[in-house]
C-alpha positions in Angstrom: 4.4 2.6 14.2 4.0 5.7 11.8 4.3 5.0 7.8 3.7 7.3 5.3 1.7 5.7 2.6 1.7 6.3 -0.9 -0.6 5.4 -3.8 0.3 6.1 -7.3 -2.0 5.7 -11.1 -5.2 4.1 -10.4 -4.9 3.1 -6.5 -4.4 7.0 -5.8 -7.6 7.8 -8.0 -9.9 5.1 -5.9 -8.6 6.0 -3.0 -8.5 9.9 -3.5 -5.4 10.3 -1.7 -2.0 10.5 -3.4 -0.1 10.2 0.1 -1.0 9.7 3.6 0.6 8.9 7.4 -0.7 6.0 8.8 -0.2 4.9 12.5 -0.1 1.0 12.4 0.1 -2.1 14.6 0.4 -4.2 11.2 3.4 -6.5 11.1 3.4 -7.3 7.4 2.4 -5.2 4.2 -0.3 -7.9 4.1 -1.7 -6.9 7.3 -1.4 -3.1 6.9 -3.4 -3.8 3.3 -6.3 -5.7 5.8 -6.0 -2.5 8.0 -6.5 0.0 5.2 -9.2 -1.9 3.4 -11.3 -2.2 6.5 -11.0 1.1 7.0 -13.8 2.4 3.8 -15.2 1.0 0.8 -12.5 3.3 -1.3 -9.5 1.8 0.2 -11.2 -2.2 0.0 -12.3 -1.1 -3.7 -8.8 -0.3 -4.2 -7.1 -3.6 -2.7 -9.6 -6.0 -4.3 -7.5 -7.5 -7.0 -4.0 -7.6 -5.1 -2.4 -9.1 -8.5 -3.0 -6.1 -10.1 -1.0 -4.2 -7.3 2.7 -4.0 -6.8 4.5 -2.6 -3.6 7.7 -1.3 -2.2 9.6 -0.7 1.2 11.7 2.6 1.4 11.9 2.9 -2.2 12.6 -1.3 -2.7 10.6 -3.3 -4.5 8.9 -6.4 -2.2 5.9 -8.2 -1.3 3.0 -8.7 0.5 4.5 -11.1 3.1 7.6 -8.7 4.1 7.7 -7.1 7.6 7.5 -3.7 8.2 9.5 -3.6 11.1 11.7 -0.6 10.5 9.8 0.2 7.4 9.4 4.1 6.9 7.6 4.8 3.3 5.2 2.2 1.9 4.0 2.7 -2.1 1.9 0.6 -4.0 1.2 1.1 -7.5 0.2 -0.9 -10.5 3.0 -3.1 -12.3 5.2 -1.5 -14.9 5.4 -1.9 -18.2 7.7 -1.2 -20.3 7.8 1.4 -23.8 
């Protein structure tokens, strides 16, 4: 399957991307996460501390267990806070 991946605040800068397509076998966010950290040391750098990395599904917040089965867009970001 094709995503397109984006990375936002300090994932983006350690990665250097601030978007990508990604063609995928992953079944869950947790496997495409497994995927992209293998890939270089940027993206494992990146994905090393996955409590301080929140992600959404078409635009919906969700988890690192959810499929991506049907799944366009993929973000993942740092958590919110508020102010």
């Amino acid at each position: 399957m094709k995503l397109t991946v984006l990375y936002f605040a300090w994932l983006r800068e350690r990665i250097g991307l601030p978007r990508e397509t990604v063609e995928t076998d992953a079944v869950t966010v947790a496997d495409l996460i497994a995927e992209l950290s293998a890939r270089e040391e940027r993206y494992a750098l990146a994905f090393a501390d996955l409590k301080a990395v929140r992600v959404a599904l078409d635009q919906d917040l969700s988890d690192f267990d959810a499929a991506l089965d049907g799944v366009r867009e993929i973000a993942f970001f740092p958590p919110m806070t508020g102010g």
